[in-house]
C-alpha positions in Angstrom: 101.7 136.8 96.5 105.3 136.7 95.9 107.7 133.8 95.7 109.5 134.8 99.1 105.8 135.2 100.7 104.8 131.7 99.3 107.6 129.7 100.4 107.2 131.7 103.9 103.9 130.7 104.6 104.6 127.0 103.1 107.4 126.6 105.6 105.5 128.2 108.3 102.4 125.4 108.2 105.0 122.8 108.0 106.8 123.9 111.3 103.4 124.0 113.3 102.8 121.1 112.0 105.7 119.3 113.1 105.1 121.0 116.2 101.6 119.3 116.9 103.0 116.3 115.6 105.6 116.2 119.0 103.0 116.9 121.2 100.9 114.0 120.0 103.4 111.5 119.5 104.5 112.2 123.2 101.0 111.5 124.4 100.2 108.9 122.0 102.0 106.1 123.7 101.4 107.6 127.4 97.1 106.3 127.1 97.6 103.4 125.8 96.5 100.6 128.3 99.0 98.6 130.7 102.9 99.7 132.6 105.2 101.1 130.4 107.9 99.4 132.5 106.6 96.1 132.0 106.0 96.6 128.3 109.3 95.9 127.2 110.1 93.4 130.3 108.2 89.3 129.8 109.3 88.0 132.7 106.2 87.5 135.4 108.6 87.3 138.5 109.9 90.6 138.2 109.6 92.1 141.6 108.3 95.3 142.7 111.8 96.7 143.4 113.0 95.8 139.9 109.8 97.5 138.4 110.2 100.6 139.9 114.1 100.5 139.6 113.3 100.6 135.2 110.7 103.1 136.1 113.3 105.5 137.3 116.1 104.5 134.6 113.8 105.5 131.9 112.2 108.6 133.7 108.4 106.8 133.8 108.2 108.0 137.8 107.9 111.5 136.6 104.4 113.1 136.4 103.5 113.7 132.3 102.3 116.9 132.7 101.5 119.3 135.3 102.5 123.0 137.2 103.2 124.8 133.7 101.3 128.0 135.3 104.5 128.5 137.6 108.3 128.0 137.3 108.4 127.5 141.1 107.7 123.6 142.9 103.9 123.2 143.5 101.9 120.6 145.9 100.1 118.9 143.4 98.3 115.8 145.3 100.9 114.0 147.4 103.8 115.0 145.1 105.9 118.2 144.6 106.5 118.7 141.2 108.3 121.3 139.2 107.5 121.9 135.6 110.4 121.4 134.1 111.3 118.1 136.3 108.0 116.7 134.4 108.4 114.0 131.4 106.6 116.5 128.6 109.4 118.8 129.5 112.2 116.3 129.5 110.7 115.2 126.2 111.0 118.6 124.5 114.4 119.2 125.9 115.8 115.7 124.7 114.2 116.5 121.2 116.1 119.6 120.9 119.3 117.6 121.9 118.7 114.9 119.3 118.3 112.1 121.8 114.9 110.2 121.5 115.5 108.2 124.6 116.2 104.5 125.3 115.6 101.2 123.9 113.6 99.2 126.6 114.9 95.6 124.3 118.5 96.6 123.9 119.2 99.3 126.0 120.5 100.9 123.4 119.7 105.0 122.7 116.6 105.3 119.9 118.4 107.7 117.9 121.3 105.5 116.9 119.3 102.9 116.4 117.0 104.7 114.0 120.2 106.1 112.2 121.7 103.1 111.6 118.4 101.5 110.0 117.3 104.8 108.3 120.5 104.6 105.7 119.2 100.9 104.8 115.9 102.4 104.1 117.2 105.2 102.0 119.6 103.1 99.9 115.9 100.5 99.0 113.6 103.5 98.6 115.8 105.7 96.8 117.0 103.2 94.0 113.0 102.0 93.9 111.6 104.8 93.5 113.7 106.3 91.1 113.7 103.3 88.9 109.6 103.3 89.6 109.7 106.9 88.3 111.2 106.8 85.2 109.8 103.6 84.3 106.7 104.7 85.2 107.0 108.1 83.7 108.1 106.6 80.0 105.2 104.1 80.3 103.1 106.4 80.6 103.9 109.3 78.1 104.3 106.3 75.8 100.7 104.9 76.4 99.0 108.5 76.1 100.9 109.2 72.7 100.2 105.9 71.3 96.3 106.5 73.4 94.0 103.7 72.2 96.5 101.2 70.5 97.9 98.0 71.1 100.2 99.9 73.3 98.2 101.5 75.5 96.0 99.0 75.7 99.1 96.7 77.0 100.8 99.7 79.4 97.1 99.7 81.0 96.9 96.6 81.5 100.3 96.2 82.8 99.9 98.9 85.0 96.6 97.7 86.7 97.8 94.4 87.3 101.2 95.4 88.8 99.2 97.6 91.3 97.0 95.5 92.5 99.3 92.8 93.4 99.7 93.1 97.3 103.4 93.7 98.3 103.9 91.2 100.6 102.5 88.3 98.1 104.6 89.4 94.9 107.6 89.9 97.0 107.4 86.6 98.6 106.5 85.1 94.6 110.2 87.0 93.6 111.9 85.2 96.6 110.8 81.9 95.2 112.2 83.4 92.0 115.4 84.6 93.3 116.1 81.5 95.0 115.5 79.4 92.1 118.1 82.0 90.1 120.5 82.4 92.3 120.0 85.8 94.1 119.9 86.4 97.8 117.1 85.9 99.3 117.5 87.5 103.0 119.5 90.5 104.5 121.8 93.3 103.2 125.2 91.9 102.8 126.4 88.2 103.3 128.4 87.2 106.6 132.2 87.5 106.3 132.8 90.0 103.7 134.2 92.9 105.8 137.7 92.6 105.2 137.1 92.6 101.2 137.9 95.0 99.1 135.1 97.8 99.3 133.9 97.6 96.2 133.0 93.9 96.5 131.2 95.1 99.6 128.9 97.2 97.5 128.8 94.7 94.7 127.2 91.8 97.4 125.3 94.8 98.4 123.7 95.6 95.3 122.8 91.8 94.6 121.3 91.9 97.8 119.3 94.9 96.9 117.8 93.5 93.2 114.6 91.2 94.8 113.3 93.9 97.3 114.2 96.8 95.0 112.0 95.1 91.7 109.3 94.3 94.2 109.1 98.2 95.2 109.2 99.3 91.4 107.0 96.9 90.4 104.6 97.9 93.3 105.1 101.7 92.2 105.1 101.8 88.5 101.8 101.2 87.7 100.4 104.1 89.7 103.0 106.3 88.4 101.9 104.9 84.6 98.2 105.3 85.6 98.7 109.1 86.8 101.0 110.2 83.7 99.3 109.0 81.5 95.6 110.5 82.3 97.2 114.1 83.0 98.7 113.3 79.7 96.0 112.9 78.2 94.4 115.7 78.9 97.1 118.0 78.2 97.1 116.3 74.5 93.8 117.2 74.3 94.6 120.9 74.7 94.0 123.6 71.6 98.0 124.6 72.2 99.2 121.2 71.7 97.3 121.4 68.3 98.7 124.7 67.4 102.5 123.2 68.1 101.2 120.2 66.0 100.3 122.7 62.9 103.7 124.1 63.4 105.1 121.2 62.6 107.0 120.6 65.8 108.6 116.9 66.5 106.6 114.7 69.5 110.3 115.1 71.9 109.6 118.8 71.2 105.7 118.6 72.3 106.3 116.9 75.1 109.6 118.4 76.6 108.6 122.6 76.0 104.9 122.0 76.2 103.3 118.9 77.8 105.3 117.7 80.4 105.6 120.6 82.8 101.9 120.4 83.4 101.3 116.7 83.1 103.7 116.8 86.1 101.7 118.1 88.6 99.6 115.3 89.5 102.9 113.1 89.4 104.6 115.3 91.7 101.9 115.1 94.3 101.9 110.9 94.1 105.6 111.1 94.6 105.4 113.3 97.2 102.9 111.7 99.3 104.7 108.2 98.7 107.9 109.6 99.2 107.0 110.2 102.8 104.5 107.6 103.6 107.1 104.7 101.7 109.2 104.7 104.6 106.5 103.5 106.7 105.0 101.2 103.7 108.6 99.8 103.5 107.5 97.3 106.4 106.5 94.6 104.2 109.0 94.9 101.6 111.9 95.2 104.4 110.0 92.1 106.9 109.8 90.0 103.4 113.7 90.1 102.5 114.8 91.1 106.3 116.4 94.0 104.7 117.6 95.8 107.8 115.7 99.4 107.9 113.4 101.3 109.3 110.4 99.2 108.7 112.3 95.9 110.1 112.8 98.1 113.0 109.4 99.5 113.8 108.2 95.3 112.9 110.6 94.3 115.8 110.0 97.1 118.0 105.7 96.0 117.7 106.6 92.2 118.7 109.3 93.2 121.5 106.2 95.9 123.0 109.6 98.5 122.7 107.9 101.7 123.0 110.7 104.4 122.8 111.5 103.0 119.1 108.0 103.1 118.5 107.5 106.6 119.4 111.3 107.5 117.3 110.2 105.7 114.5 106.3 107.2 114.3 108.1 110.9 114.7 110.5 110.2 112.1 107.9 109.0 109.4 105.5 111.7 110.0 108.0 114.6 109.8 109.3 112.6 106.5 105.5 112.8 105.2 105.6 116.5 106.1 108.3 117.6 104.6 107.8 115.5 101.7 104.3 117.3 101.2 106.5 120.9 101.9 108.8 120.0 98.8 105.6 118.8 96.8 104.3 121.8 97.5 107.3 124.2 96.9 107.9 122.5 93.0 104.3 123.5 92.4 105.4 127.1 92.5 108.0 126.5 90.3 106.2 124.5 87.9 102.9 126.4 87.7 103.2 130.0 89.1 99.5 130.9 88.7 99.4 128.7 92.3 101.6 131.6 94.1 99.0 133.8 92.9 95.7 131.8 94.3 
């Protein structure tokens, strides 16, 4: 199979993917139990009027799903209904105009709220998982090098410890830290700083960033040290590494032309998968520091019973994990080519 063909049928799975992925999320939040118009409403003397006044604002008076063997209106119980004046077809149609509907808490539309919070995300995710990477990454090419010394004894233990500490405990044990230090404990920038200079902005921004970002790299590392350093290993152990040792070659040498590029493989698949799945996982981290982003959002949007968020945020993280698996799966080809050919 060529290249072309590969990344053709790689891209292809990915799109019906996403594609099943819409149709579920659209039905996922129509069975679950109670009125979508009071879900986001607490007030118990709402009247009837008023109910079915937010049932039309937000489209909930249309039939989900029905008529889609004729483009013409069809008696369908009591009701007349068209197939495109249904709320699977509005759905679609909103989708392809980037609009993800409206919030039932602030009445606000989904998709800028989701914008605005996805940034915040990016910025903590990004900076921790690149600092987990290479930190990771080094540990762990250090450990299998120096395999069955002091130092890899320490990196393992290091690495087991650091992975097994639930998020939500060791980030609330570096709050307590931070406070005592001196470090911002809560939010993303401090009250009052808009009209400074921009690059004080950024500056309060990054102290912000330190506790939640150490907590994610912390959380991180030692699975990324675990993972390096067993492919490590057993690339070490390979007769090829042995010949470039009887050449004489320098351990930089070994491990940039020869080791690395197929230690990586496992790596990439980790990073991948927590790539995509971090923005969800981010919940804890983000609820811990009320770091405004995604995962604050979908924690509110669970308390406030706001169901249009819900539904944004659940189709933005599995298209994330998706396409995250598609770029995983794309850098295999480039880094072992014997996977086009299988």
């Amino acid at each position: 199979m060529s290249r072309s063909q590969y990344i053709l049928k790689k891209f292809g799975w990915a799109l019906l993917t996403i594609a099943l992925v819409l149709i579920l999320n659209f039905f996922l939040f129509r069975v679950l139990p109670g009125d979508p118009a009071r879900a986001g409403v607490h007030d118990p003397r709402l009247k009837k009027e008023s109910i079915e006044a937010i049932r039309v604002r937000y489209g909930l008076d249309k039939p989900v799903i029905n008529c889609f063997e004729t483009l013409n209106p069809v008696k369908v119980g009591s009701c007349s209904v068209n197939p495109l004046d249904t709320q699977f077809f509005i759905y679609m149609k909103n989708l392809l105009s980037g609009e993800l509907g409206i919030s039932y808490h602030n009445n606000r539309p989904v998709a800028t709220i989701l914008a605005e919070r996805l940034w915040n995300t990016i910025l903590l995710i990004g900076a921790g998982q690149i600092l987990s990477i290479i930190v990771g990454a080094f540990f762990g090419m250090l450990a299998a090098w120096k395999a069955r010394t002091s130092i890899d004894y320490g990196a393992l233990a290091t690495s087991l410890v650091v992975w097994s500490l639930p998020t939500f405990w060791l980030g609330i044990i570096l709050l307590f830290w931070g406070s005592a230090n001196g470090l911002p404990i809560g939010g993303k920038a401090t009250p009052g700083l808009s009209s400074y200079p921009l690059w004080e902005q950024w500056k309060d921004i990054g102290r912000h960033m330190i506790l939640p970002t150490l907590t994610y790299t912390l959380v991180y590392m030692g699975e990324y040290m675990l993972i390096m350093r067993s492919s490590l290993l057993d690339v070490l152990s390979e007769d090829y590494i042995l010949t470039a040792k009887a050449k004489g070659l320098g351990i930089f040498q070994i491990l940039r032309d020869h080791a690395l590029k197929n230690a990586m493989l496992p790596l990439v698949t980790i990073i991948a998968i927590n790539l995509g799945f971090t923005v969800a996982g981010a919940v804890q981290i983000e609820t811990v520091f009320s770091w405004p982003g995604l995962g604050g959002a979908v924690f509110e949007a669970v308390n406030r019973r706001d169901f249009p968020v819900l539904q944004g945020a659940f189709l933005l993280i599995t298209v994330t994990v998706i396409l995250a698996n598609l770029i995983a799966d794309l850098m295999y080809s480039y880094l072992d080519p014997r996977i086009q050919a299988e």
